[in-house]
N, C-alpha and C positions, 0 to 999 in steps of 0.2 A: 825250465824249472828244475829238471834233474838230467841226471848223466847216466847212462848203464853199462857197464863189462863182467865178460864173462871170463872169468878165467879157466886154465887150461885143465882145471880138474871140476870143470863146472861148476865151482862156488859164482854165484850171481851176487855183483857188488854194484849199489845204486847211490849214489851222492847228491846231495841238494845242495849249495853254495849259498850260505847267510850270510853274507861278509859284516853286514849291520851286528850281529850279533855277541856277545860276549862267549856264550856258549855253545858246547859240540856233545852232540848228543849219538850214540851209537848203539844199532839194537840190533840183532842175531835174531832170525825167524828161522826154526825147526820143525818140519811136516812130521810135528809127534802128537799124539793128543789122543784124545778118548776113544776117536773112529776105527785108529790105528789095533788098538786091544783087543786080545780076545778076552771072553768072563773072566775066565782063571786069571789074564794076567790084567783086569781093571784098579787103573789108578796108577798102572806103573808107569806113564808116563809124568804125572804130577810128580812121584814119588822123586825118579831123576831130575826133576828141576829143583827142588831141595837142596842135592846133591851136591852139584858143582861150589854154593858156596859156604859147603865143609872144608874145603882147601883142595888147591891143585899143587900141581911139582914146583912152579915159584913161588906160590903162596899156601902155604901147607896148614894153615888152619883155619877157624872161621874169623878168627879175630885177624889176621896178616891178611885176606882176602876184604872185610870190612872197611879196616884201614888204610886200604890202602884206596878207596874211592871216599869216603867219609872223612878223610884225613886233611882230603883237600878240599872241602865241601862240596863234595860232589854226593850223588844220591845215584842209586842200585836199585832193582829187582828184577824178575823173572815172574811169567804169569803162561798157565797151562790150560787151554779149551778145548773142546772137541779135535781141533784141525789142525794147532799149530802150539809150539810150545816159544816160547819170547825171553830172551835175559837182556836188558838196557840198562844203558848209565848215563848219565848225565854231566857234565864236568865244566871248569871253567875250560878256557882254549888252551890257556898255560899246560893243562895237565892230562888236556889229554889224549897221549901217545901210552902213558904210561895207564891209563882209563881202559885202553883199548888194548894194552897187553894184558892188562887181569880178565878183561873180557874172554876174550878170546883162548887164554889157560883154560878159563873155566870152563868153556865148549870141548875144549882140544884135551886138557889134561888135567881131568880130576881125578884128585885122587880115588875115591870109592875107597876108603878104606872101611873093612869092614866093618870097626866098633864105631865111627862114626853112620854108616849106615843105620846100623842097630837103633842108635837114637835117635836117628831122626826116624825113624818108622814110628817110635811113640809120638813124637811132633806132633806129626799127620795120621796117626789117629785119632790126637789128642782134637786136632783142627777138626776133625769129619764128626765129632762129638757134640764140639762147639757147634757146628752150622746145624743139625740135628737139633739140637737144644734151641735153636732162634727159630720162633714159628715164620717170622719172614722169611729166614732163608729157607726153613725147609719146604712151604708152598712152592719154594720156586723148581726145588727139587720135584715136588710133587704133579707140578705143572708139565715138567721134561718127561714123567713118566707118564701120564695122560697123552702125550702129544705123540711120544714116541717110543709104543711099550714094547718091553720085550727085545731090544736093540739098543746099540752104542750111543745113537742118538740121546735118546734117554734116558742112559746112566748118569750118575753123579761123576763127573770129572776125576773127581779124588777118589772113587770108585769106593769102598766101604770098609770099615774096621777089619772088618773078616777076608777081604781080599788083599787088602793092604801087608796082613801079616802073614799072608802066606807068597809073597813076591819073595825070591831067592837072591840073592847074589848072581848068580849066573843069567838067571834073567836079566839084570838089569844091566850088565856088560852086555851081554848079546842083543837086547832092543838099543840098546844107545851106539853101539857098533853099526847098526842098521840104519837107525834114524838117524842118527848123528853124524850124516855124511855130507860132502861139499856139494851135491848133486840134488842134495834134498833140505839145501840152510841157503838163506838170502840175508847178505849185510847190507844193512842200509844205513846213512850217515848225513849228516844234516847239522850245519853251522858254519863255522869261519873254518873252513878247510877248502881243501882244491879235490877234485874228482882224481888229479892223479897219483897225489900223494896218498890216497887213503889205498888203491889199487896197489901203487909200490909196495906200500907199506903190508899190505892183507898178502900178494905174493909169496911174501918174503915168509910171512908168517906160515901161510895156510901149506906151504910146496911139497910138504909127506902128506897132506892129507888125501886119503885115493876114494875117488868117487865109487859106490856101491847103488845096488836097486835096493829100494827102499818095501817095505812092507805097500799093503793096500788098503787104503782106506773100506770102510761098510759101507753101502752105501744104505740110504734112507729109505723108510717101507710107512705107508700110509695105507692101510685098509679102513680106516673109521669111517660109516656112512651115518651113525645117530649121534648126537649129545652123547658126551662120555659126564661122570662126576665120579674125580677122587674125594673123600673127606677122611682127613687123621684129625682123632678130637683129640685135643686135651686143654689142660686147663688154663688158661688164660684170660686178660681183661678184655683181649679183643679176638673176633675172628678175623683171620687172614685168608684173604682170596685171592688167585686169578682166574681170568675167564683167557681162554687165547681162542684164536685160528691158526690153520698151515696159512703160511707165508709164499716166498717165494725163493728163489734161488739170488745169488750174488749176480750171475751173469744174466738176470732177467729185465732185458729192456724195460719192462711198466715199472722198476725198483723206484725211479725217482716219483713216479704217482706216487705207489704205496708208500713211499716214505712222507710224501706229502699228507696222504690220506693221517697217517698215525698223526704228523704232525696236528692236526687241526681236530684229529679225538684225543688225543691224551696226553703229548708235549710241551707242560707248561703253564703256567698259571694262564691264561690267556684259553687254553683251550674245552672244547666241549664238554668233556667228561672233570672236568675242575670249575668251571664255570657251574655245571649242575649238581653234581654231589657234595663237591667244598661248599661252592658262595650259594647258591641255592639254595637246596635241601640239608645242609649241615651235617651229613651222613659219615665224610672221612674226612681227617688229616691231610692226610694222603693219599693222592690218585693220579696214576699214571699212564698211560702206555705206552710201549714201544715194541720197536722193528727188530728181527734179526734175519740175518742173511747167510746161508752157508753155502758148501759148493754144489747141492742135488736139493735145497730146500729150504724153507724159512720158517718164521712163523709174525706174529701177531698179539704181545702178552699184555692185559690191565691189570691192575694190580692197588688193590685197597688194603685199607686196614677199616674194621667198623663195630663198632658196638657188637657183639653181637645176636642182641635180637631185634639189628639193621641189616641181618644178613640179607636178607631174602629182599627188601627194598633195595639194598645197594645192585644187586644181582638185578633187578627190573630194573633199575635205570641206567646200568651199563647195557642191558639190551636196546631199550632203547634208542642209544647213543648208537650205536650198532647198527640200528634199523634207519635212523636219522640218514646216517652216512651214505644211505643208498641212493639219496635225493639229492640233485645236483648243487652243490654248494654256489654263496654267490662268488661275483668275481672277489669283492675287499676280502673276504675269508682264504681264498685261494692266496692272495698277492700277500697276505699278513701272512701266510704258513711259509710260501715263498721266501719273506727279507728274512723271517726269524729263522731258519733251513739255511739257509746264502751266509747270515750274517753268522751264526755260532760257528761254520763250517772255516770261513774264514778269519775270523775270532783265534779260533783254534791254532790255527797253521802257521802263527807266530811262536808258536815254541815249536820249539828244535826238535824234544822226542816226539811231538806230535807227527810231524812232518816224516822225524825217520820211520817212525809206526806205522804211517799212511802208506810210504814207498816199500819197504819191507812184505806188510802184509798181502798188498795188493800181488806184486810179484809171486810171492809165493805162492797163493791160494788160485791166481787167475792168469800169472803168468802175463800180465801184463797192468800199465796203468794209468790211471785217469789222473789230470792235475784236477787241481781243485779249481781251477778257469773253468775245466770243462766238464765238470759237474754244475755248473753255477749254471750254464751252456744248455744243459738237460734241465736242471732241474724249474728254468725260465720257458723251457720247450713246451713244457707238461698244460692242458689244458681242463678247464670243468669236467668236460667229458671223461677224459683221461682217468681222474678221479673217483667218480661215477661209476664206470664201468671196472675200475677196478675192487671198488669196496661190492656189487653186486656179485662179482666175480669169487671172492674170497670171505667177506663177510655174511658166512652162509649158516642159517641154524642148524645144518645137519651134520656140521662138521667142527660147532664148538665143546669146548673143554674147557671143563671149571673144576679148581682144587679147592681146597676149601682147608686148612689145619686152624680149630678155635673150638668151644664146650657147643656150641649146637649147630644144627642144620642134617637136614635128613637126607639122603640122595634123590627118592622121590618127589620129595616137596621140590626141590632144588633143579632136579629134570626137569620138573613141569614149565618151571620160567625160562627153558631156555629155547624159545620160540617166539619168532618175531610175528 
């Protein structure tokens, strides 16, 4: 399914061969992200993915950088989490050599000039204002700080207005000199190419770049033993909540349970927690939950929207759901989480950037990686019990957190329901 080499300044280049396909899609993964930060300097890892498409030395503005992947219908971006920072393109086959030489500028030689800096620092304030102003987004904000206070974990990515504007110029030369090394970025590449053309070709390009030690990640700190509640009120038609749990880690064998567990509370119209708050009880719109995975830890997030003086009912019957989960589900429930799980995974891995996102990320965070056969492999291995013993294990009331941004709900009232 894929090919790996490493070349001689330890950039790690991984290829997928779609020969079926029209399109080549290529994606740069950077061990840069929120973890990597200290206070003073949070957000300065988003801040340099901005960066690169202000112009580099071949394409020296934003607009010669733009078109030259949009020119040929080709599509761009770049996205910054805790762990890794990402820039991918998308392209027909015809174009792209020349896809993967703007890419690859943009890593190697942006410009950084400093009145473009300057602007784009209002950008992304302007952006940390926006997500601040959206009660959904900012619960989720709110949720990271519940989960993970006090630590990188549970900052905001874009890190805050007030840190944003004090990132320096020399700062951001010196973390990108750091992070931004062959030693610490995984290419990965996916469509109608050959594994060794894209090797020649990264060679040729990457041969000054000199591998360096990279900063160190935080690692994650869990002391919570009761129900935590954030609540930011303001004024709005609805409140927004989540409730979450710690999770687990990427590299944790029971991942495919738990992933199956989520699947079957909150993944979908089909599942437990939509089935009772949507079609049921009429309580939300929208109701969800999902999984995340990192490299020391995970978590567990639902997430409504509700009336809100349906707060406190939506909150009892995602415990509930909750409390359900402990009891061994039957087999048709298991086998429906199962094909829907199997079936979107491989859904998926018909597109090209999917594919190079899948090989990319894996590489870098785990250093190694799974086809999606042998996920499907696991995820058909997993039994009732499996499931079972992982939602008693994790789905525990001493250890949930609920945020809450909307005009009411008390934390006491709010405390009280989160007991199974």
């Amino acid at each position: 399914m894929f090919q790996r080499s490493v070349l001689d300044n330890k950039l790690r280049v991984l290829t997928s061969t779609m020969a079926h396909t029209q399109s080549v899609s290529m994606v740069i993964c950077v061990g840069a992200g929120s973890r990597y930060e200290s206070d003073e300097l949070a957000g300065v890892s988003h801040f340099i993915e901005h960066l690169p498409f202000k112009g580099t030395e071949n394409w020296p503005t934003a607009r010669a950088v733009s078109e030259a992947i949009e020119g040929v219908g080709g599509v761009m971006n770049a996205s910054t989490d805790r762990e890794m920072t990402v820039f991918w393109c998308k392209v027909a086959r015809l174009h792209y050599k020349t896809a993967f030489a703007v890419l690859m500028d943009m890593v190697l030689h942006s410009r950084l000039d400093p009145e473009e800096v300057e602007k784009e620092r209002e950008v992304i304030q302007e952006e940390l204002r926006m997500t601040y102003d959206q009660p959904s987004y900012r619960v989720d904000l709110l949720i990271d700080e519940a989960m993970w206070p006090n630590q990188a974990m549970g900052r905001d990515v874009g890190g805050t207005p007030e840190s944003v504007a004090e990132i320096q110029q020399k700062d951001i030369h010196e973390y990108m000199q750091q992070q931004y090394n062959p030693a610490n970025t995984v290419v990965a590449v996916a469509g109608n190419v050959t594994h060794d053309e894209v090797v020649d070709m990264l060679a040729e390009t990457t041969k000054d770049w000199k591998p360096l030690k990279s900063l160190d990640w935080e690692p994650a700190t869990d002391d919570v033993t009761a129900p935590v509640v954030r609540i930011e009120r303001r004024r709005s038609d609805q409140s927004h909540l989540c409730l979450a749990v710690p999770g687990m880690s990427m590299d944790n064998p029971d991942q495919y349970a738990f992933n199956l567990m989520n699947t079957m509370l909150g993944d979908g119209m089909s599942s437990r927690l939509f089935l009772n708050l949507r079609e049921s009880q009429g309580l939300a719109y929208d109701v969800q939950s999902s999984a995340s995975f990192f490299r020391d830890t995970g978590s567990l997030v639902v997430y409504c929207g509700v009336e809100p003086q349906k707060t406190n009912d939506a909150v009892k019957a995602i415990i509930e759901e909750f409390k359900g989960m402990h009891e061994i589900a039957t087999e048709q429930e298991l086998n429906k989480a199962k094909e829907y799980s199997k079936g979107r995974l491989l859904l998926r891995m018909e597109d090209t950037r999917v594919v190079a996102s899948w090989l990319g990320a894996q590489e870098l965070l785990q250093d190694s990686v799974r086809t999606a056969e042998e996920v499907v492999e696991l995820l058909d291995a997993v039994q009732l019990q499996d499931v079972a013993r992982v939602a008693n294990e994790l789905l525990d009331d001493k250890k949930i957190r609920l945020a809450l941004v909307g005009p009411r709900g008390g934390t006491k009232s709010l405390t009280g329901l989160l007991h199974f």
